[in-house]
One Martini backbone bead per residue (centre of mass of N, CA, C, O) as a GRO file, in nm:
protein
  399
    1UNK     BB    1  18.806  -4.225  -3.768
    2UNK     BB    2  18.985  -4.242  -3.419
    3UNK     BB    3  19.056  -4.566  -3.453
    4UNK     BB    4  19.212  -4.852  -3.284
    5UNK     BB    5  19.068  -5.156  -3.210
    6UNK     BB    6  18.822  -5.002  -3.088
    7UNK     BB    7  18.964  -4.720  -3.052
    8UNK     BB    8  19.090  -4.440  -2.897
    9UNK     BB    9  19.384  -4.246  -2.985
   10UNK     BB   10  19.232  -4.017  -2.780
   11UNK     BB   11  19.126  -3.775  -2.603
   12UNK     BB   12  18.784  -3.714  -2.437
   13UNK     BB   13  18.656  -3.376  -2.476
   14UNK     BB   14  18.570  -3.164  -2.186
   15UNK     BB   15  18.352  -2.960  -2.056
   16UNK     BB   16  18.252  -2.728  -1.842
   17UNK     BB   17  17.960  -2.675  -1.632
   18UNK     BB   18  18.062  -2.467  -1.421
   19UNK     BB   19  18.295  -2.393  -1.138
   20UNK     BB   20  18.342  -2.148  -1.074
   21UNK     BB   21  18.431  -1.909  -0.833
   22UNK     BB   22  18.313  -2.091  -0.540
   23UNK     BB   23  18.312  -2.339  -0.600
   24UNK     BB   24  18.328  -2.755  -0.588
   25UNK     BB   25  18.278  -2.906  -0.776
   26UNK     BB   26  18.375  -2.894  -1.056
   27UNK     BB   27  18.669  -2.953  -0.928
   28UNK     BB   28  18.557  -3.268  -0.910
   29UNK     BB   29  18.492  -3.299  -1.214
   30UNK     BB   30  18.808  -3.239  -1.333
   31UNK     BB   31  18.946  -3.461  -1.182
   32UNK     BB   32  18.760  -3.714  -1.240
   33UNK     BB   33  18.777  -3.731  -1.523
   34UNK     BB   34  19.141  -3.717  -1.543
   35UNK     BB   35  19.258  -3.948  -1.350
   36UNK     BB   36  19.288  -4.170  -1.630
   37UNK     BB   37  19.421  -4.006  -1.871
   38UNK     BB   38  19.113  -4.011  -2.094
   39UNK     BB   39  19.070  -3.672  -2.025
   40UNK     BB   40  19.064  -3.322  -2.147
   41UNK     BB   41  19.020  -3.010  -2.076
   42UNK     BB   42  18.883  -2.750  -2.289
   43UNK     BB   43  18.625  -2.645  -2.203
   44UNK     BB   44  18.378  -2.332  -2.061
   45UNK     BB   45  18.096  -2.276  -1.839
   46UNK     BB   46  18.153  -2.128  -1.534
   47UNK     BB   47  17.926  -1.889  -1.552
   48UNK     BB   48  17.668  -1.687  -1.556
   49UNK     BB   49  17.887  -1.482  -1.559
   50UNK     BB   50  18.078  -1.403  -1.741
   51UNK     BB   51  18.341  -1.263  -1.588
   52UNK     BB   52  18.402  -1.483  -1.430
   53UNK     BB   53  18.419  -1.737  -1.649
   54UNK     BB   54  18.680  -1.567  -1.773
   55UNK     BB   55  18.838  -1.609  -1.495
   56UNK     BB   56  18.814  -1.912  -1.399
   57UNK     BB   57  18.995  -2.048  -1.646
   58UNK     BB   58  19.293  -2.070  -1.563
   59UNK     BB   59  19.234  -2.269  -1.331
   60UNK     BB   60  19.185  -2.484  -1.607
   61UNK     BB   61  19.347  -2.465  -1.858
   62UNK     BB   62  19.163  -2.255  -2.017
   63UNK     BB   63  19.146  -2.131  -2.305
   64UNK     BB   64  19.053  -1.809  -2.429
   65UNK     BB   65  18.874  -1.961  -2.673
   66UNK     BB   66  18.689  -2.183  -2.468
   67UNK     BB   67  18.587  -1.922  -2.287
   68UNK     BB   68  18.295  -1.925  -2.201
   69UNK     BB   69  17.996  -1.693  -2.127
   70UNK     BB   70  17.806  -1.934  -2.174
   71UNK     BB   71  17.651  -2.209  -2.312
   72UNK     BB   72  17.516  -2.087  -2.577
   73UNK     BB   73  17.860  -2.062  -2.641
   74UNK     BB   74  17.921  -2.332  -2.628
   75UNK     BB   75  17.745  -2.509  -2.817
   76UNK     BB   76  17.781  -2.380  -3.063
   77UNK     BB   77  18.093  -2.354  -3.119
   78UNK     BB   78  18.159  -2.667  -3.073
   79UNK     BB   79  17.974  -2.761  -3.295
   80UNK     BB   80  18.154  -2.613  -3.514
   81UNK     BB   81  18.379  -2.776  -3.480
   82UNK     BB   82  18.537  -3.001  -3.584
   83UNK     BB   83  18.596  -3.319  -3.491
   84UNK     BB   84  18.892  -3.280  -3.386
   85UNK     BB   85  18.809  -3.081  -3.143
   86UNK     BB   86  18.534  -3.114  -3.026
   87UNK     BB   87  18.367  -3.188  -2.784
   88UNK     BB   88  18.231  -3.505  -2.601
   89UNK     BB   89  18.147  -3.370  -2.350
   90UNK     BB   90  17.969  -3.299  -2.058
   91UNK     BB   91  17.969  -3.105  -1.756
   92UNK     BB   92  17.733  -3.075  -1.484
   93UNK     BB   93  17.802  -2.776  -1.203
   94UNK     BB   94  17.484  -2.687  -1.112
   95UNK     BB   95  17.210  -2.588  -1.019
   96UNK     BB   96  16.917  -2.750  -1.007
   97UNK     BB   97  16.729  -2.538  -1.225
   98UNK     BB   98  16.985  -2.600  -1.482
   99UNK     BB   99  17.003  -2.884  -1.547
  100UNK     BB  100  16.806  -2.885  -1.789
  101UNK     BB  101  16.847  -2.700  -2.015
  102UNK     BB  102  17.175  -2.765  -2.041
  103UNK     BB  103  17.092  -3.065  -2.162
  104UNK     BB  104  16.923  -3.070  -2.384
  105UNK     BB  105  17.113  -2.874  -2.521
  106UNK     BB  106  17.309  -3.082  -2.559
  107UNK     BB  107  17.179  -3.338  -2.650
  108UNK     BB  108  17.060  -3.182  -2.917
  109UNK     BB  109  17.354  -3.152  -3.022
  110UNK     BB  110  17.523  -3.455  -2.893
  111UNK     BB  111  17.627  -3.441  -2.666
  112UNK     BB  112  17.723  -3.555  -2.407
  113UNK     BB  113  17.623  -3.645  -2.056
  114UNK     BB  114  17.769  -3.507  -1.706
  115UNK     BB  115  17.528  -3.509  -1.423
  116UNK     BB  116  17.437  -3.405  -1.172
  117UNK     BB  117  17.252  -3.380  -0.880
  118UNK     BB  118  16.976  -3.386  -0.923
  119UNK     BB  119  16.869  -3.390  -1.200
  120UNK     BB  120  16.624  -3.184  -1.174
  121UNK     BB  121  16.357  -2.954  -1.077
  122UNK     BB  122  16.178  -3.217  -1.153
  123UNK     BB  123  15.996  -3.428  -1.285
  124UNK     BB  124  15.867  -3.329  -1.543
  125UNK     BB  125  16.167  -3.294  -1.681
  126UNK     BB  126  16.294  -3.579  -1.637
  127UNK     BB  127  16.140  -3.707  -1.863
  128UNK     BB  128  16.193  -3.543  -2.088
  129UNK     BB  129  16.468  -3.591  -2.094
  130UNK     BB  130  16.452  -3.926  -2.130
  131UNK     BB  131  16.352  -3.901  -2.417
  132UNK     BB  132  16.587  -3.721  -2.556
  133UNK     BB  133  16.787  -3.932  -2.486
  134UNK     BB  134  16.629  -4.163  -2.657
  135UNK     BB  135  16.677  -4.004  -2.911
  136UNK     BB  136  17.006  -3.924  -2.925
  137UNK     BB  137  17.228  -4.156  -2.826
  138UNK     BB  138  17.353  -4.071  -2.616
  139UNK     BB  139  17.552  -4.035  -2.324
  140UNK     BB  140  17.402  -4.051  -1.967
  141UNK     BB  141  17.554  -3.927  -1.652
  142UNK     BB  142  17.481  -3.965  -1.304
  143UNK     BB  143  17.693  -3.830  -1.020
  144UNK     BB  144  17.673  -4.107  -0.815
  145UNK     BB  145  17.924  -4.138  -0.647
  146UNK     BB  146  17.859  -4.369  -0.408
  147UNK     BB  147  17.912  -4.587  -0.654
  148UNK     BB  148  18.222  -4.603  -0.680
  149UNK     BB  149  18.315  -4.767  -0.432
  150UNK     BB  150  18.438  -5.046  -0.443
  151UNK     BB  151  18.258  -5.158  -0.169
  152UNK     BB  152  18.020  -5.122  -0.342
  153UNK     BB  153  18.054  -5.291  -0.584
  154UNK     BB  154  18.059  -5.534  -0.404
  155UNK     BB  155  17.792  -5.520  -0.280
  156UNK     BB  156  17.638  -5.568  -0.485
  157UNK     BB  157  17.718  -5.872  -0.591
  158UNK     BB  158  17.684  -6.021  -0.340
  159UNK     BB  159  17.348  -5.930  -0.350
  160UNK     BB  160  17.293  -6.002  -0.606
  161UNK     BB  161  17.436  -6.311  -0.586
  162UNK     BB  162  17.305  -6.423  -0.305
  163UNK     BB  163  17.521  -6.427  -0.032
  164UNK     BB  164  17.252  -6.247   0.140
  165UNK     BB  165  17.013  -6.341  -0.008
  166UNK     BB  166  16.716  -6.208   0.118
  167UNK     BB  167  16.617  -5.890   0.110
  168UNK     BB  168  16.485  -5.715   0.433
  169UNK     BB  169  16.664  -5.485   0.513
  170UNK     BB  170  16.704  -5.120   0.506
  171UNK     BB  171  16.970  -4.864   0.615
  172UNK     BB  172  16.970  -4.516   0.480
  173UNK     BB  173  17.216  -4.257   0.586
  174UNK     BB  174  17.243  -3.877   0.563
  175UNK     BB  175  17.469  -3.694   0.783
  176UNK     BB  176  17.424  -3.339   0.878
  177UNK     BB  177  17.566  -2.980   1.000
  178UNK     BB  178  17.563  -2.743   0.793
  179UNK     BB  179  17.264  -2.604   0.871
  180UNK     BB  180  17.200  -2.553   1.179
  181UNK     BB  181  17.254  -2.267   1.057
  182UNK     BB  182  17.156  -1.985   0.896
  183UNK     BB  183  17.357  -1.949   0.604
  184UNK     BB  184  17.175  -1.805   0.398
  185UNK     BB  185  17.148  -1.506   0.584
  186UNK     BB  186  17.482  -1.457   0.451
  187UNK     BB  187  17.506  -1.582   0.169
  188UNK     BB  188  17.603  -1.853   0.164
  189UNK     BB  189  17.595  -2.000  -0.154
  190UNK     BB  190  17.531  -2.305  -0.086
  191UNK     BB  191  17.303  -2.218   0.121
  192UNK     BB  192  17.108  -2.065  -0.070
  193UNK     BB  193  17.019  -2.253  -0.288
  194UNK     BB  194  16.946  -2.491  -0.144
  195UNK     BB  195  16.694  -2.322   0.027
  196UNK     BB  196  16.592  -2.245  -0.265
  197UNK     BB  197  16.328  -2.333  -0.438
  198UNK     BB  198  16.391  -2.156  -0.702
  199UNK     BB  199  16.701  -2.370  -0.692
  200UNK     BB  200  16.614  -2.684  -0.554
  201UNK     BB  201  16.334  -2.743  -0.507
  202UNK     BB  202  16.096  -2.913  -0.321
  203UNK     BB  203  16.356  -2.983  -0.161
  204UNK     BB  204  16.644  -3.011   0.069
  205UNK     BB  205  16.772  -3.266   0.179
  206UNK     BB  206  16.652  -3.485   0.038
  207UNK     BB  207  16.738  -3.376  -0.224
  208UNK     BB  208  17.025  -3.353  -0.202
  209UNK     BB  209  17.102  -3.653   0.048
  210UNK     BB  210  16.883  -3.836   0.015
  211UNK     BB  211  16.932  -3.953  -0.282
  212UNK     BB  212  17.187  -4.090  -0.194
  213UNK     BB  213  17.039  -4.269   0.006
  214UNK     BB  214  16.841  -4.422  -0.217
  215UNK     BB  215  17.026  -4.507  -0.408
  216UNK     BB  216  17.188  -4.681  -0.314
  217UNK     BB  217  17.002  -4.889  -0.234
  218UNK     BB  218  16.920  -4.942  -0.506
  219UNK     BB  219  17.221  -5.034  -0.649
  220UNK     BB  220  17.265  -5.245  -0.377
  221UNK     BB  221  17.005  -5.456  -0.436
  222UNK     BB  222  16.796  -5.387  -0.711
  223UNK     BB  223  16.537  -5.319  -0.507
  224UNK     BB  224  16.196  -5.220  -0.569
  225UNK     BB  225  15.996  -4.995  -0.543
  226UNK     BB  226  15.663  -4.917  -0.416
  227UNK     BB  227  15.604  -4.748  -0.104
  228UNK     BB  228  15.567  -4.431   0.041
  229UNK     BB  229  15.680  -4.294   0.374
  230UNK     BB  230  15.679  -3.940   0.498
  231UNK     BB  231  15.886  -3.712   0.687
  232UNK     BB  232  15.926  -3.371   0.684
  233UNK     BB  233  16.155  -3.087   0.849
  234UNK     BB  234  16.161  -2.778   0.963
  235UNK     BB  235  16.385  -2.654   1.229
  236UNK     BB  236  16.465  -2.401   1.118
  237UNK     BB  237  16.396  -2.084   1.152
  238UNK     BB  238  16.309  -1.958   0.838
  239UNK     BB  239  16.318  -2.202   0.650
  240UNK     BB  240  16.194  -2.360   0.330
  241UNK     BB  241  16.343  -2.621   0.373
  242UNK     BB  242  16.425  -2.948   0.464
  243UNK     BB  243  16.655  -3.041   0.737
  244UNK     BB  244  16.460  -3.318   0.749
  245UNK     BB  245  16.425  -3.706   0.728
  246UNK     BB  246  16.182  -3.962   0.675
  247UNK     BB  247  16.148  -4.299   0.539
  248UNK     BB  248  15.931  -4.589   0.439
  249UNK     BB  249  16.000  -4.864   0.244
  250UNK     BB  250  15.808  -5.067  -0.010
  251UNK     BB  251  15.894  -5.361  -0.152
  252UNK     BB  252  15.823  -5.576  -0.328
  253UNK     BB  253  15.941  -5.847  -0.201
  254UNK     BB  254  15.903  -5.696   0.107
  255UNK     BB  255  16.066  -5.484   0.213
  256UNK     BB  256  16.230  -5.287   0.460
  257UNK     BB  257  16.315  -4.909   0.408
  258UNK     BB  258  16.516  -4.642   0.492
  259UNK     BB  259  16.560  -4.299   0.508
  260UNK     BB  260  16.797  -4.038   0.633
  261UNK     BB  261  16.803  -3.659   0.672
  262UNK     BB  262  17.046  -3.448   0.763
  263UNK     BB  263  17.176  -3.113   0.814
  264UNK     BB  264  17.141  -3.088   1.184
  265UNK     BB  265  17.387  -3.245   1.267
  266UNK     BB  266  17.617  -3.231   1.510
  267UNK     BB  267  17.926  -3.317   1.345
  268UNK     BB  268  17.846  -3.357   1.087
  269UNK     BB  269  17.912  -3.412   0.718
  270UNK     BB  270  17.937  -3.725   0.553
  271UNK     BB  271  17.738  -3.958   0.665
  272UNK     BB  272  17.731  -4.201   0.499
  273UNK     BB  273  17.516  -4.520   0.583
  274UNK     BB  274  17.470  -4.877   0.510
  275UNK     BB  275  17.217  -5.154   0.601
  276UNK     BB  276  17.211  -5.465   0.545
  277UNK     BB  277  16.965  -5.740   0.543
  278UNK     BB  278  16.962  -6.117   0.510
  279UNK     BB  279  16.887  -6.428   0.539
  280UNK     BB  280  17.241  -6.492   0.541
  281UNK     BB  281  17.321  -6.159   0.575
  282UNK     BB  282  17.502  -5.871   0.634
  283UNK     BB  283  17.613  -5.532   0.556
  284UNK     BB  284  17.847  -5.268   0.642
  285UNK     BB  285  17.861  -4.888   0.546
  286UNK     BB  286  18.079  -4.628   0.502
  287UNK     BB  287  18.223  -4.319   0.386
  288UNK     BB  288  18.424  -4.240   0.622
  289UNK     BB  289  18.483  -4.543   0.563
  290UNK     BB  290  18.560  -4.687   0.289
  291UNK     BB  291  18.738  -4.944   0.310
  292UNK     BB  292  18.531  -5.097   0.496
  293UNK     BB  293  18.336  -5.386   0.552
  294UNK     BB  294  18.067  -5.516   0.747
  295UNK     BB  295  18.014  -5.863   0.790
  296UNK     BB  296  17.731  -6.076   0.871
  297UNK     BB  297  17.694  -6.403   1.085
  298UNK     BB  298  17.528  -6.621   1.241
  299UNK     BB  299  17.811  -6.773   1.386
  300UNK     BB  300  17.986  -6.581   1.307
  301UNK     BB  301  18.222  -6.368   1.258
  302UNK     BB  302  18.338  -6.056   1.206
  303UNK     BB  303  18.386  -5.896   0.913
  304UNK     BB  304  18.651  -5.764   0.759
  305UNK     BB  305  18.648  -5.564   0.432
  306UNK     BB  306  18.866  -5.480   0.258
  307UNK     BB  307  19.066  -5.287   0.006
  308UNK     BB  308  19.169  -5.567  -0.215
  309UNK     BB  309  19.256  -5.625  -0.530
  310UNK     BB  310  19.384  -5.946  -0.416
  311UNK     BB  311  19.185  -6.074  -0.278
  312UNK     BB  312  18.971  -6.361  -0.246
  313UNK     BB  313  18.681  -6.170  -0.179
  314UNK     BB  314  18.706  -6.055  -0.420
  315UNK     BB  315  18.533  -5.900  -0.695
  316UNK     BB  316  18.481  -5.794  -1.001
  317UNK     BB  317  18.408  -5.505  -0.872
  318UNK     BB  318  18.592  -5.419  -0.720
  319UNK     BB  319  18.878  -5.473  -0.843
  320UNK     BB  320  18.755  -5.242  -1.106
  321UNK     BB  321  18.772  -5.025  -0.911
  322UNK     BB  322  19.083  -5.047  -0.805
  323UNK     BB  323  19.381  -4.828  -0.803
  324UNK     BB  324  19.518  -4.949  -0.580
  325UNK     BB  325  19.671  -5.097  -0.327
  326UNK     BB  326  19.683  -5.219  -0.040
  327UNK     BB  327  19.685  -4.944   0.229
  328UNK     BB  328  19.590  -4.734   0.034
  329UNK     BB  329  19.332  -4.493  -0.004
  330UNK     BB  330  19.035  -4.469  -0.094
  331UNK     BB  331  18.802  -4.221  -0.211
  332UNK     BB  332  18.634  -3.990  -0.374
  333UNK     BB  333  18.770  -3.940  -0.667
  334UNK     BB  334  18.759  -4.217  -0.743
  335UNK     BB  335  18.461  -4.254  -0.740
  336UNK     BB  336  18.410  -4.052  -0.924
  337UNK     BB  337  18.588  -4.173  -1.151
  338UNK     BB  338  18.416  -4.432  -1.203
  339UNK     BB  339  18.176  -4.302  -1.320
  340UNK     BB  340  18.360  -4.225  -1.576
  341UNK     BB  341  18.494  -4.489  -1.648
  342UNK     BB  342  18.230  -4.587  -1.759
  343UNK     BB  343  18.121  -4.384  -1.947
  344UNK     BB  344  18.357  -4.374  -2.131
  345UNK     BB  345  18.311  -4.657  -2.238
  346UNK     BB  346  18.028  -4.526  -2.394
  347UNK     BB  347  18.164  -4.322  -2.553
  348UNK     BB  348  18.314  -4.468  -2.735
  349UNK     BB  349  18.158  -4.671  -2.853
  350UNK     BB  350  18.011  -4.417  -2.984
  351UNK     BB  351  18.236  -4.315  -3.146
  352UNK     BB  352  18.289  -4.655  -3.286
  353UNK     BB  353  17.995  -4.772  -3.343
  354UNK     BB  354  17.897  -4.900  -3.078
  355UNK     BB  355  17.694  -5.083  -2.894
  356UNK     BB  356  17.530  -4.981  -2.577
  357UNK     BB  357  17.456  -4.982  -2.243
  358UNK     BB  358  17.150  -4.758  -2.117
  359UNK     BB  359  17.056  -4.892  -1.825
  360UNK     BB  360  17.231  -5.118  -1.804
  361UNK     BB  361  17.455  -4.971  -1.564
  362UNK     BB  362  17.716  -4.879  -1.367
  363UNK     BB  363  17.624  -4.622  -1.386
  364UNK     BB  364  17.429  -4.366  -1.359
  365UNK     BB  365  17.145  -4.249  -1.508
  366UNK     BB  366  16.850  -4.117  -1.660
  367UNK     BB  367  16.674  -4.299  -1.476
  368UNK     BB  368  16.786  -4.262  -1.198
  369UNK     BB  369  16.715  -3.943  -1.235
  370UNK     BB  370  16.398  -4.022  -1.245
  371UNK     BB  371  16.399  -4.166  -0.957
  372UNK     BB  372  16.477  -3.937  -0.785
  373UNK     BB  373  16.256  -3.730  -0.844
  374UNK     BB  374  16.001  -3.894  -0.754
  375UNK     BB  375  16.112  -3.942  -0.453
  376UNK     BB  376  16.094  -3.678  -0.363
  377UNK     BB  377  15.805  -3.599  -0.445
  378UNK     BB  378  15.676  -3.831  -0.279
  379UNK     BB  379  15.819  -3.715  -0.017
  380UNK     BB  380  15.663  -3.456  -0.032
  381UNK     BB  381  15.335  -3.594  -0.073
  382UNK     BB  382  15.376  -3.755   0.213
  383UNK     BB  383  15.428  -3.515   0.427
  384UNK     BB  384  15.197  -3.331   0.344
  385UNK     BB  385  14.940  -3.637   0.432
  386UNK     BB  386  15.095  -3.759   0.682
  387UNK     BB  387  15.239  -4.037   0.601
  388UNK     BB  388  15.128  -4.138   0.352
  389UNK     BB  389  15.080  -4.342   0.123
  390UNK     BB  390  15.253  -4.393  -0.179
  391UNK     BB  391  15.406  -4.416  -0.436
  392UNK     BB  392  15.728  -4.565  -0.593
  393UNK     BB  393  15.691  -4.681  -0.881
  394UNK     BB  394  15.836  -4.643  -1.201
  395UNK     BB  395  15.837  -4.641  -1.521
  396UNK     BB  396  16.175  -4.624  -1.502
  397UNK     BB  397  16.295  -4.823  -1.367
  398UNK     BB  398  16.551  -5.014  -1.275
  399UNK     BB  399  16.580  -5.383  -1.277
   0.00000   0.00000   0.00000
């Protein structure tokens, strides 16, 4: 085993599926597993398209024997491989209908698994995939990439420990505006899938990124969901799935969430941001300005905190999301890629025989991508019965 230390001798092995010429994530996807130079790209099966496929490997200095024209010659091929050859994770960043066969086959492959969000097509395919991946000992990591920032891990630990109270009131938003016009009828790609209910799944923005603002909401406070309310609705004619929406979320402890989605707000761009409220103070935060945090305390000034790994504010889990000095930003890229680097820490123990904690885990597991598919499911089983209540905790909730 090339190990030393109880560590790896050399870099971790990637293959890339999706990322293809036109697409965006993928390439944010190679950047981020690569940014600390932990891993890198050696393989990829970059397209559905066979020859576009093969087309796109120059462009991420993938040799020509390892650009693959399918999954399943990238899963066979690599697998026949030497183990000192072969990769050692995959990374999944195509449409959400594709995200199930293509993990399921790498997991019972054995290769490690970063895969895009929402995790599957239903709920139904995301519970089978947790059984699949807790029989295989995999290690499988959902990019909910803005829980890697460092002001948000800083806002988590502040929150589990208790600086805030008891939280009671959470207020997640995630509001953009470039669907504002039908982009799907002039063919553009993103918003072809995106809003094609048999490659996007039951829901369009909340599916796309209410998730990511009930993720987050759910990351940094640690508080399980009860039952949700939700009104989900198409504003734009002739589109089929939802481009707003909005839920409110009641949580064990007693409190209330709200969760708000949209695509057609005009001027928004990715402007996901998040008030929480506790007995003790608040706090706020926008991803669109990522480096600083708002904290409120009745009768006290109001607190900016930067992103500033030397402050005595900082607690350890800001400071270990941190790769720069205080005064320069750090931003999209850095975020994503701690998600890779927590994932990295689990992916090595697993390589030199070390046992991982595949549940409670700094990064989103495939629990948290269990729990997201529900949350769709549910809040369009709730706008269907026109914002009934209906249960929202999941027997995979992480606690």
């Amino acid at each position: 085993m090339e190990t030393t230390n109880g560590s790896l001798k050399r870099k971790l092995r990637m293959g890339l599926i999706g990322g293809g010429q036109g697409a965006f994530i993928g390439r944010v996807h190679a950047t981020a597993a690569v940014l600390d130079n932990r891993a890198a790209l050696v393989a990829g099966a970059l397209s559905s398209d066979p020859q576009k496929a093969k087309d796109s490997a120059p462009a991420y200095d993938i040799a020509a024997d390892r650009a693959y024209s399918s999954v399943e010659e990238l899963i066979d091929k690599e697998r026949a491989l030497p183990a000192d050859r072969r990769i050692d994770f995959v990374s999944i960043a195509t449409p959400n209908h594709t995200h199930f066969p293509i993990a399921k086959a790498a997991v019972e492959a054995g290769f490690n698994v970063l895969c895009d969000k929402p995790l599957t097509f239903n709920l139904y395919e995301a519970e089978e995939l947790a059984s699949i991946v807790e029989k295989s000992g995999v290690v499988f990591a959902v990019t909910h990439n803005y829980t890697g920032y460092p002001l948000v891990r800083q806002a988590r630990q502040m929150i589990l420990s208790g600086d805030l109270g008891e939280i009671q009131a959470i207020r997640s938003n995630y509001l953009q505006g470039w669907l504002r016009a039908r982009l799907e009828s002039s063919g553009q790609k993103q918003a072809s899938w995106r809003t094609d209910p048999m490659k996007s799944g039951a829901a369009g923005s909340f599916g796309d990124i209410g998730t990511h603002a009930f993720n987050l909401a759910r990351y940094m406070t640690g508080l399980i969901p009860q039952e949700v309310s939700a009104s989900l609705k198409i504003f734009e004619p002739g589109r089929q799935l939802d481009d707003y929406g909005h839920a409110v979320i009641r949580f064990e402890n007693g409190a209330i969430g709200t969760v708000t989605a949209s695509q057609i707000s005009h001027g928004r761009e990715n402007d996901l941001f998040i008030d929480v409220d506790g007995t003790k103070g608040s706090i706020s935060w926008r991803q669109e300005e990522p480096n600083q945090m708002m904290v409120r305390r009745n009768g006290e000034p109001h607190a900016i905190y930067t992103r500033n790994p030397n402050a005595p504010y900082m607690n350890e889990a800001g400071q270990a999301a941190c790769r720069l000095p205080s005064g320069h930003p750090e931003a999209f890229f850095e975020a994503f890629a701690n998600v890779y680097r927590a994932a990295f820490d689990s992916i090595i123990k697993r390589a030199t025989g070390e046992k991982f904690e595949s549940r409670d885990t700094v990064y989103p597991n495939v629990y948290d991508g269990v729990e997201g598919m529900y949350f769709i499911q549910q809040c369009v089983a709730s706008s269907a019965k026109n914002g009934a209540w209906v249960p929202l905790k999941h027997r995979l909730a992480r606690r």
